[in-house]
C-alpha positions in Angstrom: 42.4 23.2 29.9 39.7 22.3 27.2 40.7 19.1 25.2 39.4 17.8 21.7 39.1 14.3 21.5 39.2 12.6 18.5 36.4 10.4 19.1 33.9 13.4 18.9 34.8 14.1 15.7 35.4 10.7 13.9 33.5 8.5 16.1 33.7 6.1 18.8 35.7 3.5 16.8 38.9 1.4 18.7 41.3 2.9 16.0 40.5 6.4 16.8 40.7 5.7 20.4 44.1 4.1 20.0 45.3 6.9 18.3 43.8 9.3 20.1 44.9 8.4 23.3 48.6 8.4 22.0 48.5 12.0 20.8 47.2 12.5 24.4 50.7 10.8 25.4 52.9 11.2 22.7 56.2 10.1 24.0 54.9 6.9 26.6 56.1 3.4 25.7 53.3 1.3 26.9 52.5 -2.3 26.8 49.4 -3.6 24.6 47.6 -3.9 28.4 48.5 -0.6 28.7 47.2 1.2 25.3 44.3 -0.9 25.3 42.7 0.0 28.9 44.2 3.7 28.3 42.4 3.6 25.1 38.8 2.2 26.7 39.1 -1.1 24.5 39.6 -4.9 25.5 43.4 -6.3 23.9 41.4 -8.7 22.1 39.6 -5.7 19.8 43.6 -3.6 20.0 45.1 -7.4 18.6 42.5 -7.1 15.7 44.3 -4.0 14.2 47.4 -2.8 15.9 49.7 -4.4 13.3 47.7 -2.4 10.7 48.7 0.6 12.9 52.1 -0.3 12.4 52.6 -1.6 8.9 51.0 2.5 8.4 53.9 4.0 10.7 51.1 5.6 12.7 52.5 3.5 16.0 56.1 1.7 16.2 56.6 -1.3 18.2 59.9 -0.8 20.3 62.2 -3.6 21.2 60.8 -4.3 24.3 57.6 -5.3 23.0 55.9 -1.7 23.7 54.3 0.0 21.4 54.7 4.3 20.9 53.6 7.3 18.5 55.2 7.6 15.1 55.8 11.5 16.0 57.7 11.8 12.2 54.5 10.0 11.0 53.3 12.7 8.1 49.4 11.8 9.4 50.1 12.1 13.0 51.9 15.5 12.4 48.9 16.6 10.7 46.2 15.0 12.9 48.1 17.0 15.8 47.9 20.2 14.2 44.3 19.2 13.4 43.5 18.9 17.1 45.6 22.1 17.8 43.4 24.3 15.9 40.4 22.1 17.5 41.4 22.9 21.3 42.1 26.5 19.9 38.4 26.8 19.6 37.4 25.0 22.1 39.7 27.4 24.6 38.0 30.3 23.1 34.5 29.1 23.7 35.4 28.2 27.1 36.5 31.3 28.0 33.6 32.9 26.8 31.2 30.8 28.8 30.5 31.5 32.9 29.8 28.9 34.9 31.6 28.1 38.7 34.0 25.2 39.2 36.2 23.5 42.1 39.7 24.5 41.6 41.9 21.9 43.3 45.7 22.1 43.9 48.6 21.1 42.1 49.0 17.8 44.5 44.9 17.0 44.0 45.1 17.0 40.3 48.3 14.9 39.9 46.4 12.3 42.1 43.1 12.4 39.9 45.3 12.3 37.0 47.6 9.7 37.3 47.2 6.8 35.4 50.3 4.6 36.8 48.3 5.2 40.8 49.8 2.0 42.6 45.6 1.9 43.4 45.3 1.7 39.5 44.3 -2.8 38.6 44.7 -2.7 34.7 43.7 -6.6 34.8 40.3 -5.3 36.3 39.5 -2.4 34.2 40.2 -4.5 31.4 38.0 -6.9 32.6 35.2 -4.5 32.2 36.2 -3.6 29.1 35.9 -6.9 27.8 32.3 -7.7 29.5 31.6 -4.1 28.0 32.4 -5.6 24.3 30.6 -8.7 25.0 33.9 -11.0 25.6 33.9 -13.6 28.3 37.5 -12.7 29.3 39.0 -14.1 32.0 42.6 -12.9 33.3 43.2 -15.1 36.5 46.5 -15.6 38.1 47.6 -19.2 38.5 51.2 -19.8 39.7 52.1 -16.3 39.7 51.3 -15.7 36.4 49.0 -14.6 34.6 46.4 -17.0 32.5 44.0 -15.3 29.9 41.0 -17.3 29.4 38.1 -16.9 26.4 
């Protein structure tokens, strides 16, 4: 299936990332860690604007400290239709066009696809993240926690 991202159209900016990778998982619950390495950006850059996300009911913080999609947000109804009509076209334009591809099973997929993979270290990926956007992050684990260092 052909999917839209928001990015291509509005640019590679953290906000549209954010958002954009909720509408591609509009009803998780995930932790800052969580929607910041999901959304390719460092928590220092998500801390800069998420309460602005919030304060514009695009995002709602639950009572456990997650964070979610407004789905009864009037912008992210129409930002979903928006990228409806978008993956429309591109569906159409894929069909049209004939090139060869690996089809994998149902298992293979699921595996390539799953983000919560116990082989899955959200403390590294966001590591590079952060040397990506020019941070010196460290996340180091001292007495079996976890210390964040900049």
């Amino acid at each position: 299936m052909v999917i839209v991202m928001l990015n291509e159209i509005f640019g590679d900016y953290p906000q549209i990332k954010v958002i954009d990778y909720l509408l591609t998982n509009p009803f998780a619950e995930l932790s800052k860690l969580q929607l910041a390495v999901g959304s390719d950006i460092s928590r220092i850059t998500l801390n800069k604007f998420i309460d602005d996300l919030i304060s514009k009911q695009l995002i709602i913080q639950t009572s456990n400290s997650k964070y979610k999609l407004n789905l009864k947000s009037p912008i992210i109804i129409k930002l979903n239709m928006f990228l409806d009509e978008l993956n429309k076209i591109a569906i159409t334009e894929a069909l049209t066009y004939d090139e060869d591809y690996d089809e994998l099973t149902d298992e293979e997929l699921d595996k390539l696809l799953d983000e919560n993979a116990p082989d899955v270290d959200l403390y590294n990926i966001e590591k590079e993240i952060s040397m990506m956007e020019n941070y010196n992050v460290v996340i180091e684990e001292v007495e079996e926690q976890y210390v964040l260092t900049i």
